[in-house]
C-alpha positions in Angstrom: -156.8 -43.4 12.1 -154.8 -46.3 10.7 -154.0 -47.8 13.5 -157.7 -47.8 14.8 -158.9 -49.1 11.1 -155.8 -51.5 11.7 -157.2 -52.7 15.1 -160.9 -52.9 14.1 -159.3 -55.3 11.2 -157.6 -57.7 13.6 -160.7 -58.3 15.9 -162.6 -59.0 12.3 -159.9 -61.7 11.5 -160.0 -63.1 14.9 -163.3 -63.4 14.6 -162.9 -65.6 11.5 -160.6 -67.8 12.5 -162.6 -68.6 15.3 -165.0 -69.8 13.4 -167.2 -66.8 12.4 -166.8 -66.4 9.0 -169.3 -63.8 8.4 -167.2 -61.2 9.7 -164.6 -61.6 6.5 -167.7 -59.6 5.0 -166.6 -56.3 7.1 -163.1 -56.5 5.6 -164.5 -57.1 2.0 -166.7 -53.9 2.7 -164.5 -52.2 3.8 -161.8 -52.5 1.4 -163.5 -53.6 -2.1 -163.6 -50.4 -3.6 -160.0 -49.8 -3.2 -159.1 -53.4 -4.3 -161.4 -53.1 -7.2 -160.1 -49.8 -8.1 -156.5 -51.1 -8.2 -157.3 -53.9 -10.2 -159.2 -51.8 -13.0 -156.4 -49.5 -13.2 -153.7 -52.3 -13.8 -155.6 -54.4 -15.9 -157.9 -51.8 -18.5 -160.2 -53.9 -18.5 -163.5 -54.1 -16.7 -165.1 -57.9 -16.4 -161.2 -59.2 -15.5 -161.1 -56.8 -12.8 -164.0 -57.7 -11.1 -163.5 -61.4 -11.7 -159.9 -60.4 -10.0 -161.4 -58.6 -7.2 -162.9 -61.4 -6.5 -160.3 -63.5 -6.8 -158.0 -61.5 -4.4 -160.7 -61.6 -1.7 -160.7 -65.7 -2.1 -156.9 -65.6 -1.5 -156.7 -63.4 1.4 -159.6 -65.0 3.3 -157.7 -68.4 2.8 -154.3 -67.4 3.5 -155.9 -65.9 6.7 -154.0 -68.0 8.6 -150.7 -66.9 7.9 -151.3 -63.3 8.2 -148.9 -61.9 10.5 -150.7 -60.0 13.1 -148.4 -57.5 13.5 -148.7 -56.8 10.3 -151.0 -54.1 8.7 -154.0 -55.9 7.0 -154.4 -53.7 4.4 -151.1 -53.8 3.2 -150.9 -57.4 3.2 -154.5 -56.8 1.5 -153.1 -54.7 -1.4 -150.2 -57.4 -1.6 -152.1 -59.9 -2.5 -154.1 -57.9 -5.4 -151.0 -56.4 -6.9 -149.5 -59.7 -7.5 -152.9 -61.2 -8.9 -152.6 -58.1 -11.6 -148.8 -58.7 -12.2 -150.2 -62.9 -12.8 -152.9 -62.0 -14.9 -151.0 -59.5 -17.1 -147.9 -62.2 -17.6 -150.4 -64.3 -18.4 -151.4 -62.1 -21.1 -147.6 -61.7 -21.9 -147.7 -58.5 -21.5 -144.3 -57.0 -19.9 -145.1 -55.3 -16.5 -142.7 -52.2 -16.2 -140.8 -51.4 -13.4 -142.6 -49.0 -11.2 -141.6 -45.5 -11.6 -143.0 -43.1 -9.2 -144.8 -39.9 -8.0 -144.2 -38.3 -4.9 -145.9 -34.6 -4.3 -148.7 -33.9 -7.1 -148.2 -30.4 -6.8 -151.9 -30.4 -7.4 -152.7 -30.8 -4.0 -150.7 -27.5 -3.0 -152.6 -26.0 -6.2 -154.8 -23.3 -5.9 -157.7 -22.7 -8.6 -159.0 -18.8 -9.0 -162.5 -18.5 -7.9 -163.8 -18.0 -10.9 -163.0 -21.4 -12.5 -166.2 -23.3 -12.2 -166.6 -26.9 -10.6 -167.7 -28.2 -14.2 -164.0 -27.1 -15.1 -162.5 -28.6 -11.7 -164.3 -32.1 -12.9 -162.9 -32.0 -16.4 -159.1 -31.1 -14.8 -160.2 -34.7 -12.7 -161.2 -36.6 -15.0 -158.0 -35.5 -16.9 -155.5 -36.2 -14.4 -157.3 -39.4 -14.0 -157.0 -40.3 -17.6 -153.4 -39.4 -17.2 -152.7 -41.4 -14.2 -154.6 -44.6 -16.6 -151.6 -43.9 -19.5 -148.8 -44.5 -16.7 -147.0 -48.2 -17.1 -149.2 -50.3 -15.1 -146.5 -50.3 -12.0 -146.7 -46.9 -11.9 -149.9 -46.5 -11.1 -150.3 -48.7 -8.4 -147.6 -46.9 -6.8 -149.5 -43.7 -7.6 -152.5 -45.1 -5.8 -151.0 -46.7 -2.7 -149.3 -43.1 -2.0 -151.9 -40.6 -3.0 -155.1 -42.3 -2.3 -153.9 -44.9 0.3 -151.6 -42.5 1.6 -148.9 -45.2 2.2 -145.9 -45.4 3.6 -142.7 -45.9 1.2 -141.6 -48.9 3.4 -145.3 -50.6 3.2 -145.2 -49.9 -0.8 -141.9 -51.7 -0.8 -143.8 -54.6 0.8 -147.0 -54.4 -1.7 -144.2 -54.1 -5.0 -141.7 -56.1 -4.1 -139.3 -53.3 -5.1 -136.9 -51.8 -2.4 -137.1 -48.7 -0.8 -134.9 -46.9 -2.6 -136.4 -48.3 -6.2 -140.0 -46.8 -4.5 -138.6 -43.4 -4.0 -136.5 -43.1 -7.2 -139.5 -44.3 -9.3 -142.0 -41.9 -7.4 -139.6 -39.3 -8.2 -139.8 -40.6 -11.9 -143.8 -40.6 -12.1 -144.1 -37.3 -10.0 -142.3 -35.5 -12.9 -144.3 -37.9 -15.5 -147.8 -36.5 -14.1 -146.8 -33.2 -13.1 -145.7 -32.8 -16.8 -149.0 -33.9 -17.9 -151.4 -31.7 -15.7 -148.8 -28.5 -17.0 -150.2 -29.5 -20.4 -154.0 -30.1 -18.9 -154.2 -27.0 -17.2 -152.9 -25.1 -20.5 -155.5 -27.0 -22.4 -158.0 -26.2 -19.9 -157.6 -22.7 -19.7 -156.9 -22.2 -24.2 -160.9 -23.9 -24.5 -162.2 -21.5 -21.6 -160.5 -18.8 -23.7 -161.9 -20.2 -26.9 -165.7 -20.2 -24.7 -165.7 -16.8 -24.1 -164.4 -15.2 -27.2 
């Protein structure tokens, strides 16, 4: 799938450097919500991700030309919007942490008993989600690339600028981080269905 997504990207560029600049809009499309949900997640902050959104989408249809073609697009993509949140937050003066890291959720592997309604399955989301939005800001966009992305260590150490083995130590790090959380959600989760039916 992500070499056909990959492929479908390259004609798009093509297209744009040959003069058809409507077709940057399929890669915006395409890619915006991901982009957008990175940048909320690194800076807190609503309006400045948008306005950087934005502004990584500028970037990467100027520095079209000097995208490597044999390079994926997305992860040059995601490149270019983690560094616009690491400027934007120094800019801020606010120290950006090294990025720790996250590698099985054991959530995925997790199997809920029938009973457990999908109103409870939504609050365990939004809980994990809230608890993915306390990790250092690093950290989560390593959580995202792997997780929702689904990327490869080597391409996160291209995104980060962190090596490979910094990726898979600090995975390892946010893994147990998270994993530690959702022990604590699911025990919350399960005391206030006690507490319902009491």
């Amino acid at each position: 799938m992500g070499k056909v997504r990959n492929s479908e990207d390259l004609q798009w560029i093509k297209a744009v450097l040959q003069g058809d600049t409507e077709a940057f809009r399929h890669l915006v499309v395409r890619y915006k919500d991901f982009v957008y949900s990175l940048t909320v997640n690194l800076l807190k902050q609503k309006e400045e991700a948008e306005e950087a959104a934005q502004d990584v989408f500028l970037k990467a249809f100027r520095g079209l030309p000097r995208f490597r073609h044999d390079a994926m697009f997305s992860t040059w993509l995601y490149r270019i919007a983690y560094n616009e949140c690491v400027t934007r937050l120094r800019k801020r003066k606010t120290k950006l942490p090294l990025a720790a890291d996250f590698n099985e959720m054991h959530l995925a592997g997790k199997t809920e008993p029938e009973e457990i309604h999908w109103q409870q399955r939504e609050e365990q989301y939004k809980l994990l989600h809230d608890a993915i939005r306390e990790l250092p800001e690093t950290d989560r966009a390593l959580v995202m690339l792997f997780y929702f992305e689904k990327l490869p260590v080597e391409e996160m150490s291209f995104v980060t600028g962190l090596s490979v083995s910094n990726v898979k130590t600090k995975l390892f790090r946010a893994r147990k981080k998270l994993y530690d959380k959702m022990v604590h959600i699911d025990e919350e989760v399960v005391s206030r269905k006690g507490e319902s039916e009491k």
